[in-house]
N, C-alpha and C positions, 0 to 999 in steps of 0.2 A: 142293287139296281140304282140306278144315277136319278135323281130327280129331277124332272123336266118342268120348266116354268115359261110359259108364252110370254110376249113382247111387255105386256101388260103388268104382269105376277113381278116380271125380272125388275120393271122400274119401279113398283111399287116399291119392292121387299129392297131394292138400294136405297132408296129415302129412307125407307123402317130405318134400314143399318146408321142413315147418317144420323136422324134423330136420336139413334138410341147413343151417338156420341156426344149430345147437345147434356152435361150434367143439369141443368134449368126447365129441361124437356123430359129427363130420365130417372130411374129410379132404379139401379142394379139389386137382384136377390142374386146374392154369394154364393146361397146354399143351393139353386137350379142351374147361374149362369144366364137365367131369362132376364129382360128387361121389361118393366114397366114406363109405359111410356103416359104422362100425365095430361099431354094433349096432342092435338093432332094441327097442322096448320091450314088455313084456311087460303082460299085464292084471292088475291089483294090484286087487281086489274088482269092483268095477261099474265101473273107468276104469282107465285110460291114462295115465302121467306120461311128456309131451314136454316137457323142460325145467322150465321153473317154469310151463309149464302144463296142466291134465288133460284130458281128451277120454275121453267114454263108452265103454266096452268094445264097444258095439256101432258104432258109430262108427267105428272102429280094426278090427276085426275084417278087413282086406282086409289089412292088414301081414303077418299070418302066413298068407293066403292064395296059393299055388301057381298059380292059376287067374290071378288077379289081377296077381299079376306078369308072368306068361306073354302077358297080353293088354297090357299096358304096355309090355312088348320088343318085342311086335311091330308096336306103333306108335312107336316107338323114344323110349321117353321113360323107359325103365331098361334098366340093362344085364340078360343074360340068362342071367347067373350067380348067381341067386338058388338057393337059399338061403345059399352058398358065397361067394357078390359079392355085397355090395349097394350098386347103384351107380344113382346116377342123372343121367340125361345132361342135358347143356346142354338140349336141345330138353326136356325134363322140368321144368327149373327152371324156365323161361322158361313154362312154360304156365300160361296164365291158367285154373285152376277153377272163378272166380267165391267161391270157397269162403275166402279167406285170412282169418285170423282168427277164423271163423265157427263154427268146428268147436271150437276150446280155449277154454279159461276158466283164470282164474286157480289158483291151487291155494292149499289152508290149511294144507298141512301136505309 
């Protein structure tokens, strides 16, 4: 059975994926395939700095969501130690959003 993720779940879980590309944000375990991600970013005016690229605050707004996580654990595509962990699992990486790239933009500053 395909796992279904709302408008919400889908942009969260592509930022997860970009940060867990950021080495300075990430912390790979070899031995699961999970990532550990060491922080999470915060809204700086109207957006989002992932890396060296930005994403709309609303856009982002499922990161600091509780809800959001909580339905992502239970399809098991994060671990379930959020706010405390943030981690997200092999089966997480690997999922296709359709979203990659789509959501960030470069940054000018």
């Amino acid at each position: 059975m395909k796992t279904k993720l709302n408008a919400l779940q889908s942009r969260t879980l592509a930022l997860l994926q970009e940060l867990a590309r950021d080495p300075d944000l990430a912390e790979a375990d070899p031995a699961t395939g999970d990532v550990r991600l060491t922080a999470l970013p915060h809204a700086h005016g109207d957006h989002v700095h992932i890396g060296a690229r930005v994403v709309s605050s609303r856009h982002a707004s499922g990161l600091d969501n509780a809800n959001v996580w909580a339905a992502l654990a239970r399809k098991g595509l994060v671990g379930a130690g959020y706010p405390f962990e943030l981690v997200i699992t092999a089966a997480g990486l690997a999922f296709d959003t359709g979203l990659r790239g789509g959501l960030t933009a470069p940054t000018d500053h």
